[in-house]
GUZA-527227 format. One line per 8 residues: number of its first residue (from 1); their letters; for each residue x, y, z of C-alpha. Coordinates in nm, 2 decimals. Last residue first. Example, Ala and Ser with C-alpha at 12.3 -4.5 7.8 and 13.67 -1.06 7.14 Angstrom:
REM residues 2
2) SA) 1.37:-0.11:0.71  1.23:-0.45:0.78
//
This chain:
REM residues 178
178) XXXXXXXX) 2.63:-3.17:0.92  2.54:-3.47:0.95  2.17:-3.54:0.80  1.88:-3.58:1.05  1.74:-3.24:1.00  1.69:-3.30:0.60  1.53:-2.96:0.55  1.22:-2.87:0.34
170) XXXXXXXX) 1.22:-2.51:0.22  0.85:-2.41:0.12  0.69:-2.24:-0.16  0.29:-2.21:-0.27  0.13:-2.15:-0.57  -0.24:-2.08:-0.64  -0.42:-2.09:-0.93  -0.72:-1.99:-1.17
162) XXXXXXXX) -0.77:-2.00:-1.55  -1.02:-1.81:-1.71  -1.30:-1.99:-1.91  -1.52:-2.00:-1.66  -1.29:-2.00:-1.33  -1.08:-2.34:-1.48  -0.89:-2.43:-1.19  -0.51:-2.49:-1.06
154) XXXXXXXX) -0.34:-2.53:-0.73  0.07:-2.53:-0.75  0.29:-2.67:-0.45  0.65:-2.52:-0.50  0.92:-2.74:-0.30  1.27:-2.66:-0.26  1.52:-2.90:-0.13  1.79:-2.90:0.10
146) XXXXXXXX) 1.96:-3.22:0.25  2.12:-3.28:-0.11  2.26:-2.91:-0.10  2.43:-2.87:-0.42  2.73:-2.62:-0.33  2.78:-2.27:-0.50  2.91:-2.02:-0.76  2.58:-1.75:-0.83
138) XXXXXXXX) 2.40:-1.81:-1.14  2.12:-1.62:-1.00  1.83:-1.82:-1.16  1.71:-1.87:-0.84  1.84:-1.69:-0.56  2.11:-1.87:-0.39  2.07:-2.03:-0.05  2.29:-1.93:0.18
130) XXXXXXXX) 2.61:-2.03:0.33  2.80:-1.71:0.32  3.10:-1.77:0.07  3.00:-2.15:-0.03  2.62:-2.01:-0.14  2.40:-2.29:-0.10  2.32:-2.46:-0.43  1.93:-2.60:-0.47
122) XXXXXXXX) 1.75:-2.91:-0.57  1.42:-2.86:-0.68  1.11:-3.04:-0.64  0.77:-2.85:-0.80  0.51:-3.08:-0.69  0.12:-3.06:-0.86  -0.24:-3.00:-0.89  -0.57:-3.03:-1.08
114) XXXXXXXX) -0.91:-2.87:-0.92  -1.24:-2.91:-1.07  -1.42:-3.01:-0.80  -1.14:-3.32:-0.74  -0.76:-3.39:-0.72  -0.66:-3.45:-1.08  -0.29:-3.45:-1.08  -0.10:-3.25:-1.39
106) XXXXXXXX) 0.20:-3.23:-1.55  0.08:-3.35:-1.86  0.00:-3.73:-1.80  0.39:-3.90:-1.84  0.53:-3.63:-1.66  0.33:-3.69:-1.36  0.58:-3.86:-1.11  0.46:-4.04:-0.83
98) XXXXXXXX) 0.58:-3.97:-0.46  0.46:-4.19:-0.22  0.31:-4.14:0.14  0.25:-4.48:0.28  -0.08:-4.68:0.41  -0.01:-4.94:0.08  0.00:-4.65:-0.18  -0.11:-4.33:-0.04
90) XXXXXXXX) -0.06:-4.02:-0.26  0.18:-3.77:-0.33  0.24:-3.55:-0.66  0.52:-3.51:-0.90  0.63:-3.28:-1.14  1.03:-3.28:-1.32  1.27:-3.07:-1.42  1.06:-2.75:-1.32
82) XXXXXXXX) 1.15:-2.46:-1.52  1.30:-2.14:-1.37  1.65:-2.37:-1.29  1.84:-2.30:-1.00  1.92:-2.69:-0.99  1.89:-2.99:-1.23  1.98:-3.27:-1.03  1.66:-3.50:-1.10
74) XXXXXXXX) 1.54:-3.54:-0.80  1.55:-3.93:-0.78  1.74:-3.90:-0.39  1.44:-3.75:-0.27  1.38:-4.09:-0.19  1.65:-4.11:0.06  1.47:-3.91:0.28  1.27:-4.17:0.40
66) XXXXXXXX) 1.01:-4.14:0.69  1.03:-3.78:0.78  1.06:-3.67:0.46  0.78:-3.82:0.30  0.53:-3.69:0.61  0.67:-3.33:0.50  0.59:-3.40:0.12  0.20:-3.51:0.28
58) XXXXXXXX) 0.24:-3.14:0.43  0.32:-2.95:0.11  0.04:-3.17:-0.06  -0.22:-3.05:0.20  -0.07:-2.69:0.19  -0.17:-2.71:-0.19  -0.52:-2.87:-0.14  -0.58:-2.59:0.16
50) XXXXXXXX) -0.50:-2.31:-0.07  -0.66:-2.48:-0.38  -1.01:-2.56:-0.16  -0.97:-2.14:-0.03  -0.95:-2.04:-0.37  -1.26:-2.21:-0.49  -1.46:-2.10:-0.17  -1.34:-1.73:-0.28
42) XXXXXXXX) -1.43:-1.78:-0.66  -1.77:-1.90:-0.57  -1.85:-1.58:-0.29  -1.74:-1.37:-0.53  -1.94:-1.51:-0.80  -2.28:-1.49:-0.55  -2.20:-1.10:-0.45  -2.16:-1.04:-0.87
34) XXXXXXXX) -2.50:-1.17:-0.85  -2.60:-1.00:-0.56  -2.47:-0.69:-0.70  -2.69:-0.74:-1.05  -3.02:-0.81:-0.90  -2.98:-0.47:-0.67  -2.87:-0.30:-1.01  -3.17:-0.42:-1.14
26) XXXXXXXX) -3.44:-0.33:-0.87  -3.34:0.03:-0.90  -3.43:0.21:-1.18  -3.76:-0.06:-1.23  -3.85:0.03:-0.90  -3.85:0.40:-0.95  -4.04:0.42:-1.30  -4.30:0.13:-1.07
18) XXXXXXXX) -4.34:0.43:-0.81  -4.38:0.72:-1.09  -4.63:0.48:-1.24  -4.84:0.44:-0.96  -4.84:0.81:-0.88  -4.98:0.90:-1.22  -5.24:0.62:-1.21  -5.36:0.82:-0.85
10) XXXXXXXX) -5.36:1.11:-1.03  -5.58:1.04:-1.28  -5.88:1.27:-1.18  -5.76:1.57:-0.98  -5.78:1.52:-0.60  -6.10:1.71:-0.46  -6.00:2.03:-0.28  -6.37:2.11:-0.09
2) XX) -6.49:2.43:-0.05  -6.72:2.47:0.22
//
């Protein structure tokens, strides 16, 4: 009987065929868990601003409701693309206060890397239709001291690139007269 014997060297050949074909795609399988790893980083980051931001939005809301009247130290600056003035809550004596961070930058350290901060504005409502003018609009109007708009901002150094989140609410003095 004839016999096919395999060919002398042919196993080597196969081995490094199979390690060619690992080392082609073992890297790229490296590299998208990696990048898997970063986007799971940035999204926990983004999700502690978001909920840091809605946290200061809320402790404003728990202002309100207790005293009004100290909204009263907005500076009266209104429609105004910069903010006149930052501020952030915290709790001083079991009570919401506002404290003003002009002094240190403009920004509150709140923790992992996150700083944020209070926009307060004062804004006109429209005398013709009764609403709020646009920022910046220059449009003839009331200030509205039971109106106020806040702008919570989030930031974070992402390695080198700098991260944030803004968010914007209308907070309403309900109890005022109308």
């Amino acid at each position: 009987m004839n016999h096919i014997r395999p060919r002398q060297g042919s196993a080597l050949i196969e081995v490094i065929v199979a390690i060619s074909i690992a080392a082609l795609i073992v890297p790229p399988i490296f590299g998208l868990i990696q990048y898997a790893g970063r986007l799971s980083a940035n999204a926990k980051m983004r999700t502690r601003a978001v909920t840091h931001a809605k946290a200061a939005l809320e402790a404003l809301t728990a202002q309100k409701n207790l005293r009004w009247g100290d909204f009263d130290t907005i500076p009266p600056i209104v429609n105004s693309l910069a903010c006149p003035e930052y501020v952030y809550p915290s709790i001083v004596s079991n009570e919401w206060k506002l404290h003003s961070l002009t002094p240190t930058g403009g920004w509150e350290p709140i923790g992992n890397g996150l700083q944020g901060r209070l926009c307060l504005i004062k804004v006109l409502r429209d005398d013709a239709t009764g609403k709020i003018s646009p920022l910046g609009s220059g449009a003839p109007g009331t200030l509205n001291d039971n109106f106020i708009q806040a702008i919570s901002q989030v930031q974070w150094d992402d390695g080198g690139a700098g991260k944030s989140v803004q968010l914007t609410t209308h907070i309403t003095n309900w109890h005022a007269a109308p």
